[in-house]
C-alpha positions in Angstrom: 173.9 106.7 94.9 177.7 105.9 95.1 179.3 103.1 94.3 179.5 101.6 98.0 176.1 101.7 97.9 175.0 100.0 94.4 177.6 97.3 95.4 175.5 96.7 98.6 172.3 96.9 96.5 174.0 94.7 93.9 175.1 92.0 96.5 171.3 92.1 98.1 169.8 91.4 94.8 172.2 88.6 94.2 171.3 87.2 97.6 167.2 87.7 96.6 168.1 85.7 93.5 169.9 82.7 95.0 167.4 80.0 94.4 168.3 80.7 90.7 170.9 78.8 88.8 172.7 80.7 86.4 172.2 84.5 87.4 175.3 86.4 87.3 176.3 90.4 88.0 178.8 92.9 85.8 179.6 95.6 87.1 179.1 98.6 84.9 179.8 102.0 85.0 179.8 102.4 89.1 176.5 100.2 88.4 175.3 96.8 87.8 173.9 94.6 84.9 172.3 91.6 85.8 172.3 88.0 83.5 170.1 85.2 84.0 171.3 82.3 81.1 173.0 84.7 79.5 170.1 87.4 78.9 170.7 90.5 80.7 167.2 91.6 82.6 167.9 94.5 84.5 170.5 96.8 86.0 171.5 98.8 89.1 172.2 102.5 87.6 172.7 106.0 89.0 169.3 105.6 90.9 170.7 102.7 93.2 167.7 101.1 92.6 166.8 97.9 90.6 166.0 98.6 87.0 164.1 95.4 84.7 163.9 95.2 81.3 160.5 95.8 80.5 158.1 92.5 78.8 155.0 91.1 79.3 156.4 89.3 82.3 157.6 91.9 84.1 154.3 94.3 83.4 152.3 91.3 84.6 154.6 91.0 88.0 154.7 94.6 88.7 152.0 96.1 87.6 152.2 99.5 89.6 155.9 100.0 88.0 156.3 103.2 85.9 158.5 103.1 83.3 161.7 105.3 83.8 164.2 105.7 81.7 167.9 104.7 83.5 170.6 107.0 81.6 170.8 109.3 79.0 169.7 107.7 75.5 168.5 104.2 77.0 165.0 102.1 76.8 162.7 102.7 79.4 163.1 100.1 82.3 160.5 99.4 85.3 161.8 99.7 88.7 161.7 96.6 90.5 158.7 96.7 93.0 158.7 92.7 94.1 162.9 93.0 95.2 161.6 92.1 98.5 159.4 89.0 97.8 162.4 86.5 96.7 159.6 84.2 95.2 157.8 86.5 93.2 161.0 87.5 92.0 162.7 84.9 90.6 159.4 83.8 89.0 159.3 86.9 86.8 162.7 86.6 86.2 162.1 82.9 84.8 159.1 84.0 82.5 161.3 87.0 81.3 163.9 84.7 80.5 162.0 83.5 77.0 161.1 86.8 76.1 164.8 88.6 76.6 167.0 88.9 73.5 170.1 86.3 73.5 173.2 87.4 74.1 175.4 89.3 71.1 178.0 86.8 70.0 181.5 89.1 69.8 
């Protein structure tokens, strides 16, 4: 994917996730990472595909993900099989909320 392409991605996800208060995007690297409160729960990495941190929320939401592991030397993440049901998405991304680390303070 180039970078044209993970913005487009990047802006779609954004617009699946516009019910949700507080969700924000960084871009990264040519890719994305994606914040709600604070908590980063997924990316948009060399793939050009939607990346979620994997928790019990997100195993119970997409059951038929397999893992995969983003980049060189990172955690295994589950590609994002509900992106298209905007509902079903920002519910998982609500219940993954509580179980996402906080924030680093610098």
């Amino acid at each position: 994917m180039d970078k044209e392409q993970n913005k487009r991605m990047a802006e779609y996800v954004m617009d699946q996730l516009s019910g949700l208060s507080g969700v924000r995007k960084l871009p990264m690297m040519g890719g994305y990472l994606f914040y709600y409160n604070d908590r980063v729960f997924g990316g948009i990495y060399s793939s050009g595909e939607l990346l979620i941190k994997i928790t019990e929320a997100s195993k119970k939401h997409m059951p038929d993900s397999e893992p995969e592991i983003p980049y060189e030397g990172a955690k295994e993440m589950l590609p994002c099989t509900v992106l298209e049901d905007r509902e079903k998405l920002q519910q998982m991304i609500i219940e993954m909320w509580k179980e996402l680390p906080e924030r680093k303070k610098k």
